[in-house]
C-alpha positions in Angstrom: 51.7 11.1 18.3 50.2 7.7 20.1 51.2 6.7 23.5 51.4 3.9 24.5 50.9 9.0 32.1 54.3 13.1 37.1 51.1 14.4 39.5 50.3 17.8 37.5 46.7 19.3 39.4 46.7 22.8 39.8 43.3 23.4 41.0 42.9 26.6 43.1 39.8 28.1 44.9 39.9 32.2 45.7 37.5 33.8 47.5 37.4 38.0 47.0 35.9 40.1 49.7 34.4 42.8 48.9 34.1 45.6 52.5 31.6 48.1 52.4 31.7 50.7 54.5 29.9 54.1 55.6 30.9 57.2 53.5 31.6 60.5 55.5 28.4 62.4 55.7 26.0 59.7 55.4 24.0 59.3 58.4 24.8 55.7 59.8 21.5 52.9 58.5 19.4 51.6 61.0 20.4 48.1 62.7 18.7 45.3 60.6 18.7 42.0 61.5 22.1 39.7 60.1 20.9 38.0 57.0 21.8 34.6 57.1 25.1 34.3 54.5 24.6 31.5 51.8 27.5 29.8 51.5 28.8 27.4 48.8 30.7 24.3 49.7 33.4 23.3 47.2 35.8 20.0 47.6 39.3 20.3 46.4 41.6 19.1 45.8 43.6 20.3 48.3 41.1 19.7 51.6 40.7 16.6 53.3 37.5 15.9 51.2 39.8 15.1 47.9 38.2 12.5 46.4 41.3 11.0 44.6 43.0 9.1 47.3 39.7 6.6 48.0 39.7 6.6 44.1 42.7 5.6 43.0 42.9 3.0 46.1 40.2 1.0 44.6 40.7 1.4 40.6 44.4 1.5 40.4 44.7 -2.3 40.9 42.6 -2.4 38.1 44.8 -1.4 35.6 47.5 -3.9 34.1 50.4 -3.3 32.3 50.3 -5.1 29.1 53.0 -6.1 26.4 53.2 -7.5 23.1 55.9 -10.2 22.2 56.5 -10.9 18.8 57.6 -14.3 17.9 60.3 -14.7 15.6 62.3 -17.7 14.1 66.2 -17.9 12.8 66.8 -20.4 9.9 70.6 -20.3 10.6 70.3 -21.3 13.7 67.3 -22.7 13.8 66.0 -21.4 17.1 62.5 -20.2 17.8 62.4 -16.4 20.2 59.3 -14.7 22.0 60.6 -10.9 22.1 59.2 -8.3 24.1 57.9 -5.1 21.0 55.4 -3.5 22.8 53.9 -1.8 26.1 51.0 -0.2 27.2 47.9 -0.4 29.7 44.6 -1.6 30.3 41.7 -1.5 32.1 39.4 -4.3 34.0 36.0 -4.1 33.0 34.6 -7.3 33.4 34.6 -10.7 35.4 33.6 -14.3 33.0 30.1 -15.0 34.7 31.9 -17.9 36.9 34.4 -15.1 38.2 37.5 -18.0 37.3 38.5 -14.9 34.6 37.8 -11.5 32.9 38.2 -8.9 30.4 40.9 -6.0 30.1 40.1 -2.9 27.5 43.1 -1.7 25.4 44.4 0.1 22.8 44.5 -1.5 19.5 47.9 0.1 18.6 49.3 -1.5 21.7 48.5 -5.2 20.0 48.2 -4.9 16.4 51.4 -6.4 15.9 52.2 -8.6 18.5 51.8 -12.4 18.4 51.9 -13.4 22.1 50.3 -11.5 24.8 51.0 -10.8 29.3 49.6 -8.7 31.6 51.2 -7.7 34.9 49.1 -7.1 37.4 50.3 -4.2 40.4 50.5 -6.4 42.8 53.6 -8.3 40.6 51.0 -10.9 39.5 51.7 -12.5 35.6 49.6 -13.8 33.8 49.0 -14.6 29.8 46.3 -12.8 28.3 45.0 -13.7 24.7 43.6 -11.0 22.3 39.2 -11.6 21.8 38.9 -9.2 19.0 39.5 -5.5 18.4 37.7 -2.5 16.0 41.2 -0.9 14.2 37.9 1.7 13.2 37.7 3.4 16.6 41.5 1.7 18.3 39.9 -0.2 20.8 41.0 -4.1 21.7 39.6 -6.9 24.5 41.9 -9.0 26.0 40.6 -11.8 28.1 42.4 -13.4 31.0 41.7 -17.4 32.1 42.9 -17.1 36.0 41.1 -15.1 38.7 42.5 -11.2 39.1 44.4 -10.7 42.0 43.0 -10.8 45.6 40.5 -7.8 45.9 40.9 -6.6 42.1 37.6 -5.5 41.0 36.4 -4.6 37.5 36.0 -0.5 37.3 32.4 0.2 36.1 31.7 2.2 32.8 30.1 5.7 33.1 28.8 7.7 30.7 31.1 9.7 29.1 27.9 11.8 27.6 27.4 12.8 31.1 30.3 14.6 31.0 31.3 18.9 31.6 34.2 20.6 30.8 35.9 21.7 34.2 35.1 18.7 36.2 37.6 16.2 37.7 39.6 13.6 35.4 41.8 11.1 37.0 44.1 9.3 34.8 45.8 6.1 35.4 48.3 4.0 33.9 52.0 2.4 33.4 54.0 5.2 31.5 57.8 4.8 30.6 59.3 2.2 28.1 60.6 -1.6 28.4 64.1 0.0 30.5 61.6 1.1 33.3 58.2 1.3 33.4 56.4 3.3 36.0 53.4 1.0 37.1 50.3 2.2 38.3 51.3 6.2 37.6 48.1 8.4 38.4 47.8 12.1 36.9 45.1 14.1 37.8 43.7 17.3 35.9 39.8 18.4 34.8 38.2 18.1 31.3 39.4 20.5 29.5 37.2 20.0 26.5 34.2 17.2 24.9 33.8 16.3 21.4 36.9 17.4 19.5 36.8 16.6 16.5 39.5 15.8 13.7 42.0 14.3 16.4 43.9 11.7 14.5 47.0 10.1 14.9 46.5 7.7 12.5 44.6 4.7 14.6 41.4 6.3 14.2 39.1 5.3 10.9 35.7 6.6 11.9 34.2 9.3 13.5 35.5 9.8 16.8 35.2 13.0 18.4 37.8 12.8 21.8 37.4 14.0 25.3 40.6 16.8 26.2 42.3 16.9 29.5 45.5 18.3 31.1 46.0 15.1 33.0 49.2 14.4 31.8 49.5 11.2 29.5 52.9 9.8 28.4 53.7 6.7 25.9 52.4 3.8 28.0 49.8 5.1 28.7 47.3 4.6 26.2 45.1 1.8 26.9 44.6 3.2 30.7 41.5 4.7 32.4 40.5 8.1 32.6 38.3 8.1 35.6 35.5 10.9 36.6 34.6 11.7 40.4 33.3 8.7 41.1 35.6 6.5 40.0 33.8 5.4 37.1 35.8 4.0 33.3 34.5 7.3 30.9 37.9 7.4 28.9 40.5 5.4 27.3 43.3 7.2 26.9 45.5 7.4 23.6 47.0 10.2 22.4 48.7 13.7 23.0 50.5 16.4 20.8 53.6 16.6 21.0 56.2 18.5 21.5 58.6 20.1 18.2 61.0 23.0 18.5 58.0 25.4 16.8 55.6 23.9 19.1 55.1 23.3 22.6 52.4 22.0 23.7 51.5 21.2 27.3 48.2 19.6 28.9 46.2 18.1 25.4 46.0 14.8 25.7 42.9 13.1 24.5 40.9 10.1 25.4 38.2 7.6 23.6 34.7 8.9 25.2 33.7 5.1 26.8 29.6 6.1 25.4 30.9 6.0 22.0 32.7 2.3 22.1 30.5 0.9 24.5 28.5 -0.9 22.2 31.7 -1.7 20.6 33.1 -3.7 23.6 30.3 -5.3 24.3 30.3 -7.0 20.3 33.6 -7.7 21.1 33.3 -9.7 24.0 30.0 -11.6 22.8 31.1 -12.0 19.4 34.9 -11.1 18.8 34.3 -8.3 15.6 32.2 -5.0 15.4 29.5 -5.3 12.6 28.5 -1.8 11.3 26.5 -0.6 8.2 28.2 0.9 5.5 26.7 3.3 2.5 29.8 2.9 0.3 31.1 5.9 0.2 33.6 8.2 1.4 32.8 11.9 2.6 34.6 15.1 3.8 33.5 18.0 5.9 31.9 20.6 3.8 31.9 24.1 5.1 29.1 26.2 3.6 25.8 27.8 5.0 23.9 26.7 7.5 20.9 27.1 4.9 21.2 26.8 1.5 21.9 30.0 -1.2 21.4 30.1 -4.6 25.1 29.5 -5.1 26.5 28.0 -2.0 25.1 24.6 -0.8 24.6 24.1 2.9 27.2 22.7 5.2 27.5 18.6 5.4 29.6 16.2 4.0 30.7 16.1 0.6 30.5 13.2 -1.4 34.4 12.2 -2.6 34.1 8.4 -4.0 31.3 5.8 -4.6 31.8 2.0 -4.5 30.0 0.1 -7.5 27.3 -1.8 -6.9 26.9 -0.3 -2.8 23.9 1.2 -1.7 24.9 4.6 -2.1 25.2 4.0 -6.1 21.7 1.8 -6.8 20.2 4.8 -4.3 21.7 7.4 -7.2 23.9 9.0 -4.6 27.0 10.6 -7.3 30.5 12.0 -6.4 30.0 15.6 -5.4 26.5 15.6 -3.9 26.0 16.9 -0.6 25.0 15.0 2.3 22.8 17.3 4.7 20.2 15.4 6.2 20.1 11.7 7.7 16.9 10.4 8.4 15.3 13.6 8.9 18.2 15.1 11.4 20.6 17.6 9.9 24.3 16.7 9.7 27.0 19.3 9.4 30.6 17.1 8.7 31.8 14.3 7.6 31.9 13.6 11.2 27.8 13.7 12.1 27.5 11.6 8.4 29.8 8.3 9.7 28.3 8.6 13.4 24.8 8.7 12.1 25.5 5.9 9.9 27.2 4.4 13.0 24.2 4.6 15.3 21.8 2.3 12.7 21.7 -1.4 12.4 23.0 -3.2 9.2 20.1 -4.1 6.9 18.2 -0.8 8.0 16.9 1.7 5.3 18.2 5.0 5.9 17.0 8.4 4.1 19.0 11.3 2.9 18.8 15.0 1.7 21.6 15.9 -0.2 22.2 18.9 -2.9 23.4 18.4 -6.1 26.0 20.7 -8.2 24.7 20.9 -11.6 27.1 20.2 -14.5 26.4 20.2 -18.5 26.8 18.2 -21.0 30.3 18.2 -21.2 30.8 17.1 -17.1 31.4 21.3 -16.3 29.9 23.3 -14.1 26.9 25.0 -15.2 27.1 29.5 -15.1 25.7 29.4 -11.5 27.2 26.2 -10.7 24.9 25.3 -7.6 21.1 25.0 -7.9 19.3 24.5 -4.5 17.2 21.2 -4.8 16.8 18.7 -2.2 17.2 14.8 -3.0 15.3 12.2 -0.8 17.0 8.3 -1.0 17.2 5.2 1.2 19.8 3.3 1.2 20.0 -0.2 2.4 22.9 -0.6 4.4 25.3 -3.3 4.3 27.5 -5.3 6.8 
């Protein structure tokens, strides 16, 4: 389910004692001198070193709630409307160099179908935004603004999201509810509860994006927010959940773009207004096999299911079936590692793969052992 985030942080330290004392019979140990105890500082949430408060007091300002109006006209009564269709948040990330504007990161299911763009700032500041160019691939949109932020607004900073361990603080912040109220400037607070998930899809994803988990509690309006580490730094985007049927009830799993893995992204947005990636021409799904390859059971990669004519992948003599398990030399395991290595290159680069090949007859069957281990080397010239 997409969103488009009630304060749920739970975080507990216990301490067990353990007392050791003298046993009937034993003669009592000589006096030693007290070892000095090592002790082990931790800052919770619940002390007066919480971190959250001086947080959220600087980046909440920071996030906007943003809608999408679609414009609409009536023949009959020939009268032009600007309606109010869709809500969510986003995040400032950058000032224009002469500070007179800036740059707020979205969700790209937040905009895709609106025609007119605002942004409310928290402080009850309006202002019209206009859409600079989005990647429907990985759900991510930049939305510039003309007029200086708000008094005392700064842009949050990006972190790196590759930085980040599961257990450690994640602060979420955004403008949950729908267009009969909308909470502004809500902020849920959790840990990571788990890095590089992979095959979480609601449908605005395309490539290979493997999510960061928390239990910070995300609702619809919230996607497009920030999901802040300890120091206050942009490392998420959060932008989906599961939900909730009558089989299934799930509670803290939302999800969040890593920032590291759009970064790039934003920043050929802003410059440029579209992502340009390479592409092989083909499609591929996860293959689960091996780790090495058997006599009758190829290795684990990504399976090749179509080839464009006339790509790449077909002059290179890539063919439906073969499977992908090295790229440039590093091993790849899913469909997943296969798009992101892809991802990582630049277009016009020559790329080489290891794949292994099914063997079929004459007649298009599978031969009697239907797998013979052989190895494959290519390069592919990619394309934009």
């Amino acid at each position: 389910m997409k969103i488009k985030t009630t304060f749920r942080q739970a975080l507990a330290l216990a301490s067990a004692l353990m007392l050791l004392g003298a046993m009937p019979g034993m003669a009592e140990p000589a006096a030693a001198e007290p070892a000095e105890a090592e002790t082990t500082t931790y800052d919770i949430i619940y002390s007066a070193s919480n971190p959250i408060p001086d947080i959220v007091e600087r980046c909440r300002p920071a996030i906007v709630d943003i809608t999408a109006s679609v414009e609409s006209w009536d023949a009959t009564t020939r009268e032009a409307s600007v309606d109010p269709a869709f809500y969510g948040s986003a995040t400032f990330i950058r000032e224009d160099e002469d500070g007179t504007g800036g740059y707020l990161l979205t969700n790209y299911h937040i905009v895709k179908d609106g025609d007119v763009f605002s942004a409310l700032w928290l402080d009850g500041t309006e202002m019209d935004i206009e859409l600079v160019g989005y990647d429907d691939g990985t759900d991510i949109a930049v939305m510039r603004f003309e007029d200086a932020a708000p008094e005392g607004v700064e842009p949050i900073p990006l972190g790196d999201s590759d930085k980040l361990r599961i257990g450690e603080l994640a602060i979420c912040i955004g403008n949950p509810g729908t267009a009969r109220q909308i909470l502004y400037g809500t902020v849920t607070a959790g840990i990571i509860s788990g890095l590089q998930r992979e095959d979480i899809n609601a449908g605005n994803f395309s490539r290979a994006i493997n999510v960061i988990q928390t239990d910070a509690p995300i609702n619809s309006g919230n996607s497009g927010g920030a999901l802040l580490n300890a120091k206050g730094e942009l490392v998420g985007i959060p932008t989906m959940k599961f939900g909730v049927s009558y089989y299934d009830a799930f509670e803290g799993m939302s999800f969040c773009i890593p920032i590291s893995a759009v970064e790039d992204y934003i920043d050929q947005l802003i410059d440029n207004g579209n992502v340009v990636r390479p592409r092989m021409g083909v499609t591929v799904v996860s293959f689960d096999g091996p780790e090495e390859p058997m006599r009758r059971f190829p290795p684990a990669g990504a399976q090749v299911v179509t080839v464009e004519p006339n790509a790449p992948a077909e002059k290179a003599g890539l063919l439906v079936n073969d499977i992908i398990a090295e790229v440039n030399d590093t091993r790849v395991r899913s469909a997943s590692d296969v798009v992101s290595a892809i991802d990582k290159c630049e277009a016009g680069q020559k790329v080489k793969l290891k794949v292994y090949r099914y063997n079929f007859d004459a007649d298009g069957n599978l031969t009697e052992n239907g797998f013979t281990e052989h190895e494959l080397e290519m390069e592919l010239e990619l394309l934009k």
